[in-house]
BAKOL-699703 format. One record per residue: x, y, z of N, C-alpha, C in turn; residue number from 1. Coordinates in steps of 0.02 Angstrom, whole numbers, plus 50000, padded with zeros to 5 digits. Layout:
(dopa (X, Y, Z), (X, Y, Z), (X, Y, Z), NUM);
...
***
This chain:
(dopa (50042, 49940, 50000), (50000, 50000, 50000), (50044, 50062, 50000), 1);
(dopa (50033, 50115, 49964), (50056, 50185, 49956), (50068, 50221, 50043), 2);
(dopa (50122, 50219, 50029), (50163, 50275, 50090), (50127, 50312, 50107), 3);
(dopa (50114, 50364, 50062), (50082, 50418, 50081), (50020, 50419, 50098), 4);
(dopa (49984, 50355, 50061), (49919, 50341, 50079), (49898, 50315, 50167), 5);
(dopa (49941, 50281, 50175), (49949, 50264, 50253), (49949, 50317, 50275), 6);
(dopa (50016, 50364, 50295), (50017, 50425, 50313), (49954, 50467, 50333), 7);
(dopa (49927, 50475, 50251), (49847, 50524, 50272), (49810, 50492, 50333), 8);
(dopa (49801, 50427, 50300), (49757, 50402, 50342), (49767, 50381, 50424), 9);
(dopa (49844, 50375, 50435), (49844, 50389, 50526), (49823, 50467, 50512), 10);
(dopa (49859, 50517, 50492), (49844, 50571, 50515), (49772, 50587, 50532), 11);
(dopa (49730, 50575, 50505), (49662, 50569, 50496), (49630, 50540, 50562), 12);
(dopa (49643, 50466, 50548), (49634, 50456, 50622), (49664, 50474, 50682), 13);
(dopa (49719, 50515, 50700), (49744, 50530, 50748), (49713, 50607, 50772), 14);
(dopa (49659, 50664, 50717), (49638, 50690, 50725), (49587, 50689, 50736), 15);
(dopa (49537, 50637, 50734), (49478, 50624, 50733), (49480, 50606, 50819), 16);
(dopa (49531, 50550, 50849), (49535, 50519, 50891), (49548, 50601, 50953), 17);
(dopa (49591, 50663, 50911), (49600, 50712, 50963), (49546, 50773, 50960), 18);
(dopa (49492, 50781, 50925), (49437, 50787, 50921), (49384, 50773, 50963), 19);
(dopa (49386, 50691, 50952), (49344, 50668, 50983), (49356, 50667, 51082), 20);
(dopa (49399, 50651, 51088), (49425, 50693, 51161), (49419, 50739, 51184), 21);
(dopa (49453, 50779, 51155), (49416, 50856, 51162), (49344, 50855, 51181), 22);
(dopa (49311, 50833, 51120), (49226, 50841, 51148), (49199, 50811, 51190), 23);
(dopa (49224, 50750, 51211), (49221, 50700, 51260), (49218, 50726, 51323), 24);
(dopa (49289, 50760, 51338), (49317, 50793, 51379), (49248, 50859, 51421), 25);
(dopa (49249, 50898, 51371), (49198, 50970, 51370), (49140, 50944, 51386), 26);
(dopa (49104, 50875, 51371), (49045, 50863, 51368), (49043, 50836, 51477), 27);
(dopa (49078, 50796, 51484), (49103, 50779, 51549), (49102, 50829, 51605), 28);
(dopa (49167, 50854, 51584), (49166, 50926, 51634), (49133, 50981, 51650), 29);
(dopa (49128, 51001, 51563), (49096, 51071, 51582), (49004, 51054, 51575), 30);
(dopa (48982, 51007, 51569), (48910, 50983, 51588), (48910, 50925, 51634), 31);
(dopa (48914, 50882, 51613), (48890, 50812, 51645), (48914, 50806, 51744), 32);
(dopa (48964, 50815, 51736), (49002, 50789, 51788), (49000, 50836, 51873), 33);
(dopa (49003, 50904, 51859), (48970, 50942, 51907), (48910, 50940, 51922), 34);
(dopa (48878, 50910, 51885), (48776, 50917, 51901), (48764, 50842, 51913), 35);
(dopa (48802, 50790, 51910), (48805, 50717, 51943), (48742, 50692, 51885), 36);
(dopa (48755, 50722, 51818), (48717, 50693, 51775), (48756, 50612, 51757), 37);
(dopa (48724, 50594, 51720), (48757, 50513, 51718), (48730, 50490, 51601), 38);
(dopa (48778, 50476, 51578), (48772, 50424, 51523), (48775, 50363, 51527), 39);
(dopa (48751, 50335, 51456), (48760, 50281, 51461), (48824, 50249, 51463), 40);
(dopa (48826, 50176, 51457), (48894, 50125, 51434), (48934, 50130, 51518), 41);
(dopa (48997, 50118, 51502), (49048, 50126, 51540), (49066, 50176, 51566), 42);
(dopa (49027, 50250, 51514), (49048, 50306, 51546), (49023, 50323, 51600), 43);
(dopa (48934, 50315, 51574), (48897, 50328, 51654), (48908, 50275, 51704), 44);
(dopa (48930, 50217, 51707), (48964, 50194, 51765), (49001, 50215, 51780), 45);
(dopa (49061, 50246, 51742), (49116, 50290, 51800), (49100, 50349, 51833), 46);
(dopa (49032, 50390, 51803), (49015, 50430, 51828), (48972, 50430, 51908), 47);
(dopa (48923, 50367, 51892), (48900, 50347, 51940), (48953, 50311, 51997), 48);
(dopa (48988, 50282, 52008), (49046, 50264, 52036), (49084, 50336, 52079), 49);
(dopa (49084, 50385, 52042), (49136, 50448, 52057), (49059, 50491, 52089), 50);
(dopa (49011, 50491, 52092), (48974, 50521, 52128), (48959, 50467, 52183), 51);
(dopa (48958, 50423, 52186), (48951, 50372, 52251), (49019, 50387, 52293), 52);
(dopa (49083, 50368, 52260), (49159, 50360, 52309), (49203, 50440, 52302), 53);
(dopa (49167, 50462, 52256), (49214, 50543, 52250), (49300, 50523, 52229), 54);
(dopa (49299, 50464, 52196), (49373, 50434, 52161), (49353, 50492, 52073), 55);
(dopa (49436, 50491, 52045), (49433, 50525, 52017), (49416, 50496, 51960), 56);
(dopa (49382, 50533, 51925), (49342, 50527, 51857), (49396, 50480, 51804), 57);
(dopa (49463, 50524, 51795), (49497, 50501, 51728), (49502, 50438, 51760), 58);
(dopa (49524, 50410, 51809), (49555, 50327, 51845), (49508, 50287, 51841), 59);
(dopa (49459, 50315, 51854), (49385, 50283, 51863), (49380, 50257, 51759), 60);
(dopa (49380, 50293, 51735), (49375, 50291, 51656), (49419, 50234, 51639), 61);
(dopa (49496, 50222, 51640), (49534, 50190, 51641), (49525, 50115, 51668), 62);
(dopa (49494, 50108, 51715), (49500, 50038, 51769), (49424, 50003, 51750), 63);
(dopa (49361, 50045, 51732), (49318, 50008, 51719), (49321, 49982, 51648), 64);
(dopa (49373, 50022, 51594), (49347, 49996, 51530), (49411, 49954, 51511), 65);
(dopa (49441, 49954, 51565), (49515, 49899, 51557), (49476, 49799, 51538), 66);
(dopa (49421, 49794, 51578), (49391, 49707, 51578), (49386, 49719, 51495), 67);
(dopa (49346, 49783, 51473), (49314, 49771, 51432), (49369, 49777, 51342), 68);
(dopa (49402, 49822, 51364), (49461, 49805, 51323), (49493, 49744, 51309), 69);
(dopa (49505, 49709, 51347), (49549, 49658, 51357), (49512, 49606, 51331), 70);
(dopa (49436, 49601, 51340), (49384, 49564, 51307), (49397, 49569, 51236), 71);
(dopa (49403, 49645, 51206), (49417, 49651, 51138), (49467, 49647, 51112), 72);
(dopa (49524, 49623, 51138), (49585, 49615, 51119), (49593, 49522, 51096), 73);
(dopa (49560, 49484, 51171), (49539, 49431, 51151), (49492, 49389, 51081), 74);
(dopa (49422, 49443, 51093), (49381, 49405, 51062), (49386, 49432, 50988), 75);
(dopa (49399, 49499, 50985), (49381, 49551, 50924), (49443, 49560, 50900), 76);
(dopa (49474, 49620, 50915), (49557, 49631, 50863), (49597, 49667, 50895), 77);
(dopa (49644, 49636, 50871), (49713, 49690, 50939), (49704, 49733, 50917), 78);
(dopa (49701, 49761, 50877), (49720, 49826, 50851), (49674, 49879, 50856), 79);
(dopa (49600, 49859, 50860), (49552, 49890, 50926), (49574, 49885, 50966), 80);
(dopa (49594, 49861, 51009), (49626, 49843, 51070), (49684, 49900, 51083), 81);
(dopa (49732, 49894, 51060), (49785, 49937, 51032), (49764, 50000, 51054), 82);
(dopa (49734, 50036, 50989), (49704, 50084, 50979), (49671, 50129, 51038), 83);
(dopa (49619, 50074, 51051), (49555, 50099, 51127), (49600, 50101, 51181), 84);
(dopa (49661, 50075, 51196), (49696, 50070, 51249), (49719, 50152, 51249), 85);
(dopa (49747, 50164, 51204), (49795, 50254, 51176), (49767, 50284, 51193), 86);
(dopa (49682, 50296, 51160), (49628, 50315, 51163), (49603, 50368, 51222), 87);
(dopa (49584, 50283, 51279), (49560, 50275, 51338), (49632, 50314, 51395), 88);
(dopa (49668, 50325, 51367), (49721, 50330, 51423), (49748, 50398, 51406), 89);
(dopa (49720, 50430, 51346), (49742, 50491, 51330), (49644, 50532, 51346), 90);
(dopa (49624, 50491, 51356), (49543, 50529, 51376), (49554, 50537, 51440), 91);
(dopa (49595, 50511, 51478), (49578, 50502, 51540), (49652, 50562, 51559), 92);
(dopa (49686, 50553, 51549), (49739, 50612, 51546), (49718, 50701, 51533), 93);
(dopa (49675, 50685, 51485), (49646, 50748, 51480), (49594, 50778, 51531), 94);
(dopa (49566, 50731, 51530), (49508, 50729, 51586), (49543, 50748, 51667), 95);
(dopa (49583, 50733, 51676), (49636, 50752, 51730), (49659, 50818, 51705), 96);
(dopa (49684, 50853, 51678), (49732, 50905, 51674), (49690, 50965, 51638), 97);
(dopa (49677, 50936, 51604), (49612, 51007, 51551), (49569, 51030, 51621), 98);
(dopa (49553, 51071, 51644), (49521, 51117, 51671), (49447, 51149, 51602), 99);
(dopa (49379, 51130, 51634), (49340, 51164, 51563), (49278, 51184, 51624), 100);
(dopa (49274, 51255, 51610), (49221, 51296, 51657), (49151, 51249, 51654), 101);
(dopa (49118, 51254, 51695), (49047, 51256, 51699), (49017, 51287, 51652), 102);
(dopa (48968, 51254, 51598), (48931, 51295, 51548), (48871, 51313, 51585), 103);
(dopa (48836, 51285, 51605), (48769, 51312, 51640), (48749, 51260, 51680), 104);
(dopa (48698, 51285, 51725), (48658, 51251, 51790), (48602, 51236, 51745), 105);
(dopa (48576, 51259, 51707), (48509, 51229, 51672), (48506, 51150, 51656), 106);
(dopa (48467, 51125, 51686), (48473, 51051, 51690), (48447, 51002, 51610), 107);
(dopa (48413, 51052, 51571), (48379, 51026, 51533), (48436, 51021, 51483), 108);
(dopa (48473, 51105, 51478), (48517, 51115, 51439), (48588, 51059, 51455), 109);
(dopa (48601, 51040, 51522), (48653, 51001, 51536), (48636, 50932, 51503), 110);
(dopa (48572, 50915, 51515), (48578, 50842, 51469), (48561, 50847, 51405), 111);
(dopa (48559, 50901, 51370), (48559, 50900, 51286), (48619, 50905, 51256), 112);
(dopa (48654, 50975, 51278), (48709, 50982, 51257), (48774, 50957, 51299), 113);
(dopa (48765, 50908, 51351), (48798, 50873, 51393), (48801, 50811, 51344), 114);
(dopa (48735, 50788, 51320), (48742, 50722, 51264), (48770, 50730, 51204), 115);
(dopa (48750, 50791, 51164), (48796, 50821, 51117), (48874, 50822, 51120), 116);
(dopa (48897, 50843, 51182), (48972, 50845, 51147), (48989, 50768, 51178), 117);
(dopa (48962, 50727, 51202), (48998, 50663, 51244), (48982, 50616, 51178), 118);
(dopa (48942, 50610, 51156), (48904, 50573, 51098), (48947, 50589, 51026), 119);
(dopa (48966, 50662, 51017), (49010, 50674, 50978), (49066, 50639, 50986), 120);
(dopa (49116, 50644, 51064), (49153, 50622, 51056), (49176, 50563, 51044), 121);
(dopa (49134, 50544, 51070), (49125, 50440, 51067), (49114, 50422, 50960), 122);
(dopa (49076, 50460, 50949), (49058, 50466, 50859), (49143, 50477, 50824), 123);
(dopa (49167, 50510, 50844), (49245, 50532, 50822), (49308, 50467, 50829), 124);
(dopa (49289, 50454, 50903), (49318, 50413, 50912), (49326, 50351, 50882), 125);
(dopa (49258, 50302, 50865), (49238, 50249, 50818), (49248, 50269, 50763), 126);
(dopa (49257, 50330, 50727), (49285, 50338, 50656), (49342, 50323, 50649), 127);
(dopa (49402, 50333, 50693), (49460, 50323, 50689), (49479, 50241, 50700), 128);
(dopa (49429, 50224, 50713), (49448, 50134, 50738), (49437, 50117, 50812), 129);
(dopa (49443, 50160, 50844), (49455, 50145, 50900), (49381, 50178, 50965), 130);
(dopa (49383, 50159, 51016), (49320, 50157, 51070), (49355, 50203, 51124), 131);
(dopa (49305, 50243, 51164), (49317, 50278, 51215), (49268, 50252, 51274), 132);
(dopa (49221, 50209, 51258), (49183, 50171, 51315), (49160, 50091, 51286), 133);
(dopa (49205, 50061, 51328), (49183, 49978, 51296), (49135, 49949, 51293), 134);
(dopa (49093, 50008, 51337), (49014, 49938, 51313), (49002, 49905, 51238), 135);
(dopa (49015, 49936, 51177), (49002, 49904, 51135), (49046, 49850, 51117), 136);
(dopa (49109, 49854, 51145), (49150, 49791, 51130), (49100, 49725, 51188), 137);
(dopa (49091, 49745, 51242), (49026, 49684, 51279), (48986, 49674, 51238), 138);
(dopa (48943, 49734, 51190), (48892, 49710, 51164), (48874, 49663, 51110), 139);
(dopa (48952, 49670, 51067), (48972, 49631, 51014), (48990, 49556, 51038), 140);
(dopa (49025, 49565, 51096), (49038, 49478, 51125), (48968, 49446, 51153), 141);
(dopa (48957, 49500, 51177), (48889, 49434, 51210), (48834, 49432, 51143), 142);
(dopa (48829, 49477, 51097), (48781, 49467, 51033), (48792, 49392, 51021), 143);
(dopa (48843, 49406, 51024), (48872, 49339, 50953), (48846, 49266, 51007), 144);
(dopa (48871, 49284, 51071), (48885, 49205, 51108), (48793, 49218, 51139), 145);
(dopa (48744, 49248, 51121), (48679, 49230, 51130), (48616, 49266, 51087), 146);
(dopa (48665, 49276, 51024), (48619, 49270, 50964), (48568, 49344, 50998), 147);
(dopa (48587, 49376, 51013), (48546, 49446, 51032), (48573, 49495, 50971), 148);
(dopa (48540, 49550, 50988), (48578, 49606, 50935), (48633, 49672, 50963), 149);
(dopa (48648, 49695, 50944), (48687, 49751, 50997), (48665, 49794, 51022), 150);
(dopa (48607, 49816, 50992), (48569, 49853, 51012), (48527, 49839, 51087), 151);
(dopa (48507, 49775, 51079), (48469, 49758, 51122), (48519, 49733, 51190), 152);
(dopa (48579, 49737, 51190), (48639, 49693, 51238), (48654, 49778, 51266), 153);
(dopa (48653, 49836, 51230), (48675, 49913, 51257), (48626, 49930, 51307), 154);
(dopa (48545, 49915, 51277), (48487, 49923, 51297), (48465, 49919, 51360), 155);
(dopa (48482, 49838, 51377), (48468, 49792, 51435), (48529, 49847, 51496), 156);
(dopa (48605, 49848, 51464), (48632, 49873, 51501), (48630, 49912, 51533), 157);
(dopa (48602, 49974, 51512), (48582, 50048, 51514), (48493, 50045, 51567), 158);
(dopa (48439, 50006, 51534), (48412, 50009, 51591), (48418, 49980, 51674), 159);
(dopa (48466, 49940, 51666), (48508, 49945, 51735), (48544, 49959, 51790), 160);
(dopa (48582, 50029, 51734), (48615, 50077, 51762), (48559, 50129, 51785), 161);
(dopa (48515, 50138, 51730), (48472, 50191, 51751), (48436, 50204, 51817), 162);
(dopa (48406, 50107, 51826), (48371, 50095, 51885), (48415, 50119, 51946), 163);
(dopa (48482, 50074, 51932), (48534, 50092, 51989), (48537, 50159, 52018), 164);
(dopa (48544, 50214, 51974), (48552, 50305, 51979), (48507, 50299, 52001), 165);
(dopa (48438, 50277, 51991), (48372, 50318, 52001), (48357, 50295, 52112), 166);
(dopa (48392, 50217, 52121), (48407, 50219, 52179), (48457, 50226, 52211), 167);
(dopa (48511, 50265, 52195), (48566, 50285, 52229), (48562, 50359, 52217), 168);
(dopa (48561, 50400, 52173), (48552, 50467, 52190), (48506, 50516, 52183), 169);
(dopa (48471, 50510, 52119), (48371, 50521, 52121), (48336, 50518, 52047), 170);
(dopa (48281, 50497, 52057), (48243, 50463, 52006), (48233, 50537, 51944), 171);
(dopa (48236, 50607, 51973), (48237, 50643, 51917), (48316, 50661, 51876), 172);
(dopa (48354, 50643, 51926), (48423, 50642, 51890), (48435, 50595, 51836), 173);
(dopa (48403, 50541, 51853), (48398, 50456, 51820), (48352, 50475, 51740), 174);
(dopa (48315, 50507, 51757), (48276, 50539, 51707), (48302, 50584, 51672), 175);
(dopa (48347, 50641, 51682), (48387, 50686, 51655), (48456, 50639, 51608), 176);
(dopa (48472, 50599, 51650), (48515, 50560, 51627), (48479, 50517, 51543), 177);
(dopa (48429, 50496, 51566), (48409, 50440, 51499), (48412, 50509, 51440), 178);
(dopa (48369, 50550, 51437), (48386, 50602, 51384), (48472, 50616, 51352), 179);
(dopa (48514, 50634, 51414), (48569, 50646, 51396), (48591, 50563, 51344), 180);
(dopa (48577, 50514, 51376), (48582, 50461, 51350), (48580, 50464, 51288), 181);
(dopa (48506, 50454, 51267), (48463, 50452, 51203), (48504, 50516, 51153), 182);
(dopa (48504, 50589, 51184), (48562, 50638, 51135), (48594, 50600, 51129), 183);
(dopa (48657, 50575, 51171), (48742, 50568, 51154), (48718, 50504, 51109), 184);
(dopa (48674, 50465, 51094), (48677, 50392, 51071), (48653, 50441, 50972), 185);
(dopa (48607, 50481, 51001), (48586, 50489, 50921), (48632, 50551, 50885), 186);
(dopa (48695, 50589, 50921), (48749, 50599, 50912), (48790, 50564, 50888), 187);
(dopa (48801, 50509, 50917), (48843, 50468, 50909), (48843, 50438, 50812), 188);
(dopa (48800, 50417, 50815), (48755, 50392, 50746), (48748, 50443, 50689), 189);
(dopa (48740, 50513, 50700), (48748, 50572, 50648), (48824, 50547, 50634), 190);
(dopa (48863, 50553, 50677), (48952, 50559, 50691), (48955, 50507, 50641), 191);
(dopa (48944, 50438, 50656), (48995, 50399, 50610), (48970, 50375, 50540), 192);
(dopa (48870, 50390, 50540), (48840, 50367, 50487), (48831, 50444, 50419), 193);
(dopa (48835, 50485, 50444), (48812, 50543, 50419), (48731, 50566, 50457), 194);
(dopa (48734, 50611, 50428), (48660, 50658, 50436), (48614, 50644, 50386), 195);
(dopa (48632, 50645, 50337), (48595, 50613, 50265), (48585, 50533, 50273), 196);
(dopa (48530, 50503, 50273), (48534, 50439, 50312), (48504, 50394, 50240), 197);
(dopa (48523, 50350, 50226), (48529, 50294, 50160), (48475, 50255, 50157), 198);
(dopa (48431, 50261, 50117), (48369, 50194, 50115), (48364, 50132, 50065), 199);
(dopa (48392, 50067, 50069), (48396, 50010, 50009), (48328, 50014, 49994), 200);
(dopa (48319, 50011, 49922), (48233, 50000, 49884), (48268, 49932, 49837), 201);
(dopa (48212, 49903, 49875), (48221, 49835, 49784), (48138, 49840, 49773), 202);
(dopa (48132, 49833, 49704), (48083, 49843, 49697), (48046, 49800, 49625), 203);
(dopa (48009, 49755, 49633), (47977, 49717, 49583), (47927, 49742, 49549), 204);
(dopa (47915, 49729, 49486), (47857, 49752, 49447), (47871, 49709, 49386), 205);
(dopa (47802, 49734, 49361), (47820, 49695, 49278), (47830, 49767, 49244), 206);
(dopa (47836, 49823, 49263), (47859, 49875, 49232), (47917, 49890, 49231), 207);
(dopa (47971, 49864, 49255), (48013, 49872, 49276), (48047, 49935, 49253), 208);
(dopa (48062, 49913, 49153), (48102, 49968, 49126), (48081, 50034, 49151), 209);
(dopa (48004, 50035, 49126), (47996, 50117, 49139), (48012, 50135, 49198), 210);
(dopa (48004, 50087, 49265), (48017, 50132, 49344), (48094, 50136, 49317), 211);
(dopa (48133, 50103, 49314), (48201, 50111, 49299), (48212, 50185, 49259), 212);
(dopa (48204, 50167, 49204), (48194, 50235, 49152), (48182, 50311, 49190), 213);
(dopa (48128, 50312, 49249), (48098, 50367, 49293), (48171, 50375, 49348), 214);
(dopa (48176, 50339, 49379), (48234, 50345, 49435), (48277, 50375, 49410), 215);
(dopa (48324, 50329, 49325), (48376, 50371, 49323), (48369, 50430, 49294), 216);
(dopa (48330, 50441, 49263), (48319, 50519, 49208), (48272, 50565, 49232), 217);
(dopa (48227, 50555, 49294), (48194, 50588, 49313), (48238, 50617, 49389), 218);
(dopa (48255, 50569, 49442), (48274, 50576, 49483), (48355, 50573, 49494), 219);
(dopa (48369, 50539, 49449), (48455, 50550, 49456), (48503, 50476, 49477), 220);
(dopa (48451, 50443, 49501), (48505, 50395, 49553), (48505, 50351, 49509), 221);
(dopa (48578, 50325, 49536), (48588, 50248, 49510), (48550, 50181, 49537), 222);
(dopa (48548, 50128, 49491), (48543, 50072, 49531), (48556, 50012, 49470), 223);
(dopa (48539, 49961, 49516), (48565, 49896, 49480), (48494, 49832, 49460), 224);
(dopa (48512, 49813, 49414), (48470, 49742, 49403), (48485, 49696, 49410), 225);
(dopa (48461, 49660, 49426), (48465, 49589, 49415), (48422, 49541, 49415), 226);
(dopa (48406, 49490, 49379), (48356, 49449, 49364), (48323, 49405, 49400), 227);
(dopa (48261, 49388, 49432), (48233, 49359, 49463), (48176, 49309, 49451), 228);
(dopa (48134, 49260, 49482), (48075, 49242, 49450), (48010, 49233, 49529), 229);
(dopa (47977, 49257, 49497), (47910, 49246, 49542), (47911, 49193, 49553), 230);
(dopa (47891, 49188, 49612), (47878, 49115, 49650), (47810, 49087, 49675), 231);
(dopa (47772, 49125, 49683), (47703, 49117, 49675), (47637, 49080, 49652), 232);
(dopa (47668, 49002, 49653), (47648, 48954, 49607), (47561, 48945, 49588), 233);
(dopa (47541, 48985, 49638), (47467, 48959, 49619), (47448, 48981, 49562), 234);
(dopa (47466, 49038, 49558), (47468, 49076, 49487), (47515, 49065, 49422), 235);
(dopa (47530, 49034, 49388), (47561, 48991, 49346), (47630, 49056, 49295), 236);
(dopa (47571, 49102, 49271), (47597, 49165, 49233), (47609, 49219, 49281), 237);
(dopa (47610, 49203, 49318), (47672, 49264, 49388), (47742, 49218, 49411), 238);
(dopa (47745, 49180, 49378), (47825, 49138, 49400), (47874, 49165, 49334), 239);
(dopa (47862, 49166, 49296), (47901, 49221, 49233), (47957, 49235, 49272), 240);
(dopa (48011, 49242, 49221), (48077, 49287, 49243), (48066, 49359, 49252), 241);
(dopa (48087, 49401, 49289), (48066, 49459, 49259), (48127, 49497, 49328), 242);
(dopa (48143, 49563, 49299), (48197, 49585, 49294), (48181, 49643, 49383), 243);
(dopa (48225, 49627, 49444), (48203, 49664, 49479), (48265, 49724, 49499), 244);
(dopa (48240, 49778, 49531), (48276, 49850, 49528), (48296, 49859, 49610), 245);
(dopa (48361, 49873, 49607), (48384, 49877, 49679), (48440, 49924, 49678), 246);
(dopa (48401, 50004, 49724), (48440, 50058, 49713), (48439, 50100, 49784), 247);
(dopa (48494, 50130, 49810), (48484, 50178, 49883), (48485, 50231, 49841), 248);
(dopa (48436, 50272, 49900), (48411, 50335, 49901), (48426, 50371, 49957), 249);
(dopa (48418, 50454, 49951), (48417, 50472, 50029), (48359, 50464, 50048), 250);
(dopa (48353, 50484, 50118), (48260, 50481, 50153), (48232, 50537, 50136), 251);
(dopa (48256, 50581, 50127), (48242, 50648, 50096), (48188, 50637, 50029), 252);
(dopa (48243, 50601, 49963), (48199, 50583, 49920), (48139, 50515, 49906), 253);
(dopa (48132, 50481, 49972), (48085, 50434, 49963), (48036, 50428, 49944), 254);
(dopa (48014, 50482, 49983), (47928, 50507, 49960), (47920, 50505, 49867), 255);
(dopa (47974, 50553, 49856), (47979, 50542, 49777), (47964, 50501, 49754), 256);
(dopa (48039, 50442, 49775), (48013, 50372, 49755), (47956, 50323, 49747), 257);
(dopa (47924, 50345, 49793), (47859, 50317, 49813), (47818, 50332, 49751), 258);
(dopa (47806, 50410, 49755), (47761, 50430, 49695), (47773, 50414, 49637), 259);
(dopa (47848, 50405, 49606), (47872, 50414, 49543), (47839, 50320, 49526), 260);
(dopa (47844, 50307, 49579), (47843, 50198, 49552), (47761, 50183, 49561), 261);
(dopa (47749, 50196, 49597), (47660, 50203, 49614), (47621, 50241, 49544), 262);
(dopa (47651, 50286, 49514), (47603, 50331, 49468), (47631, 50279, 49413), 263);
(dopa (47672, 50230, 49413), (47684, 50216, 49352), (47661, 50116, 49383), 264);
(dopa (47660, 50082, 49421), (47633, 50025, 49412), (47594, 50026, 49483), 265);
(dopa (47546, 50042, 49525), (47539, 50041, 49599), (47532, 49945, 49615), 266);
(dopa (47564, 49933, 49594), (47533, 49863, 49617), (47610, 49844, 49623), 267);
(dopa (47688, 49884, 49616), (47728, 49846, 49628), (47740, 49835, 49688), 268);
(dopa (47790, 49799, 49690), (47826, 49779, 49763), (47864, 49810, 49791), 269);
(dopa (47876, 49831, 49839), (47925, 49881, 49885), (47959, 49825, 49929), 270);
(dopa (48028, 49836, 49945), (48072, 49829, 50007), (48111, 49858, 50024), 271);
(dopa (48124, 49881, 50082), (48144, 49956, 50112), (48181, 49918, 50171), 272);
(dopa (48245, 49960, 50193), (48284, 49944, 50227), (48326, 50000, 50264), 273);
(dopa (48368, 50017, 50312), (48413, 50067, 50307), (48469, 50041, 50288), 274);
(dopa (48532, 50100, 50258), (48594, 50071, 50243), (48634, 50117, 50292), 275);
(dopa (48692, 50080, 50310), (48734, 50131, 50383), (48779, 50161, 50345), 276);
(dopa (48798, 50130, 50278), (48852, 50193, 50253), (48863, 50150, 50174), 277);
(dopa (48897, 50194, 50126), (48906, 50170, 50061), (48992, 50177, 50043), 278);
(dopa (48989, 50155, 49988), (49052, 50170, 49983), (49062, 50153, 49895), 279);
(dopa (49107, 50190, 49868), (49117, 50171, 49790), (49046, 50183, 49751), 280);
(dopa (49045, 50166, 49686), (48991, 50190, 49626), (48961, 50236, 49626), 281);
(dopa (48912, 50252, 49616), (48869, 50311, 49593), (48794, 50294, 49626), 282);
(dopa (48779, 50345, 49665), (48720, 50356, 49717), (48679, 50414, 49685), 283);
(dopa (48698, 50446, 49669), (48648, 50508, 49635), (48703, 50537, 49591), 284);
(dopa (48673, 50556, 49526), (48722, 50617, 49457), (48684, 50676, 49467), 285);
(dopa (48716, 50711, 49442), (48683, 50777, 49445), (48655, 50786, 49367), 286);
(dopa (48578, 50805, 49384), (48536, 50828, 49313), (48560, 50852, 49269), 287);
(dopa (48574, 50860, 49221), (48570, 50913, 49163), (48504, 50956, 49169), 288);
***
């Protein structure tokens, strides 16, 4: 691989990774952490931990996500491992020495823009390769070894912590907290997926050409064919080959989509999906 190409690309990640600290950092101090607000994952356990024992935040950061590292070094890849270790130990350094004022006492404002920059930072961080709170390296091991999803392994986690806050320091903090939560998580997700969010359409018809024909010359986007056959046996003349269309869109232009394939066969088939990110060919040309 090209020298220089490597090069960019640590640099890249090594800015993303000091970025994402930074915001990490700001989101912690100058919101979360004076108002004994709490996040999710590993973070709001160290938080919750450092408002129970008054131990310091960065050590606290360090020692709880050490099991969970080491899990991912085992089960997942050193080089996550690697990485989240630098990471985690340069978050926690900062978090020690950076000094960042108090932004405000407004509680509503502390868990929005308290989830905003923590959610950012964690988003920055997973771009570069690497993790600033291991719950998702747990969530990926136990997915796999009981067939759950990750979503649902973060989920379970988080309403446990919540319960915990809500009986150790108070049920409206516990509540302030799930918001900050829910921000930093749908932060997080702008950060590494984009803002513009991807929808897969496959789509069957016996019209096929013309919806095809409409998408690309009307609307712009690309997509692909490939040949299929009805399966539908009761009906003898719906098992035919016939040619089906499978193209992403943004969510923006769906609605379009909808109308543009509906005004031209309403009886086709839709399947709709999200996509987390693309990469290579052609997604939309620009009109003439």
């Amino acid at each position: 691989m090209d020298r220089s190409f490597l090069f960019k690309r640590r640099a890249i990640e090594i800015l993303l990774i000091a970025v994402g600290i930074t915001s990490a950092s700001i989101g912690l101090k100058g919101f979360l952490l004076p108002n004994h607000f709490l996040d999710g994952g590993v973070t709001g356990v160290s938080l919750l931990v450092n408002h129970v024992t008054d131990w310091d935040i960065a050590w606290l950061i360090v020692v709880i996500n050490a099991p969970f590292i080491w899990l991912g070094y085992r089960q997942i890849s050193s080089v996550l491992a690697i990485k989240s270790i630098i990471s985690i130990v340069v978050f926690a350094i900062a978090l020690y020495f950076i000094e960042v004022p108090l932004m405000t006492d407004d509680k509503l404002l502390i868990a929005i823009f308290g989830g905003i920059f923590l959610g950012a930072g964690i988003g920055f961080s997973v771009r570069s390769g690497a993790v600033i709170d291991g719950t998702e390296i747990l969530a990926i091991y136990l997915g796999k070894k009981f067939r759950a999803t990750i979503g649902t392994v973060i989920l379970i986690f988080n309403v446990i912590l919540f319960i915990i806050a809500a009986m150790v320091i108070d049920v409206e903090v516990a509540l302030y907290s799930i918001l900050t939560y829910l921000v930093a998580s749908r932060t997080t997700d702008y950060i590494i997926h984009g803002i513009e969010e991807y929808i897969g359409i496959t789509i069957i018809s016996a019209k096929s050409e013309e919806i095809r024909e409409a998408i690309t010359e009307n609307l712009g986007y690309g997509l692909t064919i490939y040949q299929g056959k009805r399966g539908y046996k009761k009906m003898p003349h719906l098992t035919a080959e016939i040619d089906i269309i499978h193209t992403i869109v943004t969510r923006l232009d769906l609605r379009r989509v909808h109308t543009l394939v509906e005004g031209i066969d309403p009886q086709a088939f839709m399947v709709e999906y999200n996509v987390n990110d693309t990469k290579g060919g052609v997604i939309k040309k620009k009109l003439e």
